[in-house]
C-alpha positions in Angstrom: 1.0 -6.2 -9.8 3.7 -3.8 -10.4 5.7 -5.5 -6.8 4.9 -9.2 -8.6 6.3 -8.2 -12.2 9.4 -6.8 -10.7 9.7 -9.5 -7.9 9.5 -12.1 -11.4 11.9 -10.4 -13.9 14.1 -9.6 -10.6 14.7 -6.2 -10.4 15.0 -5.6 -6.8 14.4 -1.6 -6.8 11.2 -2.0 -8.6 9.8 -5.2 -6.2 11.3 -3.0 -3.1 9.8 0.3 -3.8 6.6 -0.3 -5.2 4.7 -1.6 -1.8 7.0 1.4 -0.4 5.8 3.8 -2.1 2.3 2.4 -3.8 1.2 1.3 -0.2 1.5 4.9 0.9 -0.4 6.4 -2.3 -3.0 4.2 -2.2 -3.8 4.1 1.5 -4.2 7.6 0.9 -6.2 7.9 -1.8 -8.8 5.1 -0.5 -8.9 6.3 3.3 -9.8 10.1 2.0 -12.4 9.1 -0.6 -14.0 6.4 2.2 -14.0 8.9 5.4 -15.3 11.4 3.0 -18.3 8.7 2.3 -18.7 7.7 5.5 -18.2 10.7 7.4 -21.3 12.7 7.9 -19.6 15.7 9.8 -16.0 17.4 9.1 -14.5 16.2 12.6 -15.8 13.0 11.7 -14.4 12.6 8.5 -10.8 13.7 10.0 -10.6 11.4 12.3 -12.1 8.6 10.0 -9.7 9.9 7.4 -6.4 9.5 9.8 -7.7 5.7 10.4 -8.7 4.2 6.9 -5.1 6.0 5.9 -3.3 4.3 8.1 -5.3 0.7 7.9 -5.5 1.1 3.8 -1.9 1.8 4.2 -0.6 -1.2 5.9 -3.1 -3.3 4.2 -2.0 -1.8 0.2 2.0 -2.1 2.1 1.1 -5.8 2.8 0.0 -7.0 -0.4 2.7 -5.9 -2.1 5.3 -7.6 0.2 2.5 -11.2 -1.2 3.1 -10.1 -4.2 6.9 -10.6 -3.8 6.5 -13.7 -2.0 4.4 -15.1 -5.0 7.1 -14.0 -7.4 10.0 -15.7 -5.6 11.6 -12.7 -4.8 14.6 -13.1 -2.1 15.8 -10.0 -1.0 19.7 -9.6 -1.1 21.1 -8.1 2.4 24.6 -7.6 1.0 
């Protein structure tokens, strides 16, 4: 949402950073909290816990690059 506002009122550090940094947070919030569900030994939570980071990562990264694309955000090489 945050990636979408910016991407709309058009400030580019806000629509760039927010999957950036919000992808990151939230992969690893949401892969610890899952393995630790899941997981029914330590070792097995580790290693779950590497993997749902990384896929919750790329997934939370992802949808905050849509949510740019659905606020008609063009990104400015120059």
């Amino acid at each position: 949402m945050v990636t979408l506002l910016g991407a709309m009122v058009g400030l580019e550090g806000l629509a760039v950073a927010s999957p950036m940094v919000g992808g990151g947070i939230a992969g690893l919030i949401c892969g610890i909290m899952l393995a630790r569900c899941v997981g029914r030994t330590t070792g097995t939570q580790i290693a779950l816990g590497f993997l749902f980071v990384l896929l919750f990562g790329f997934v939370s990264f992802a949808l905050g690059f849509f949510g740019c694309m659905m606020g008609g955000f063009k990104l400015d090489m120059r």
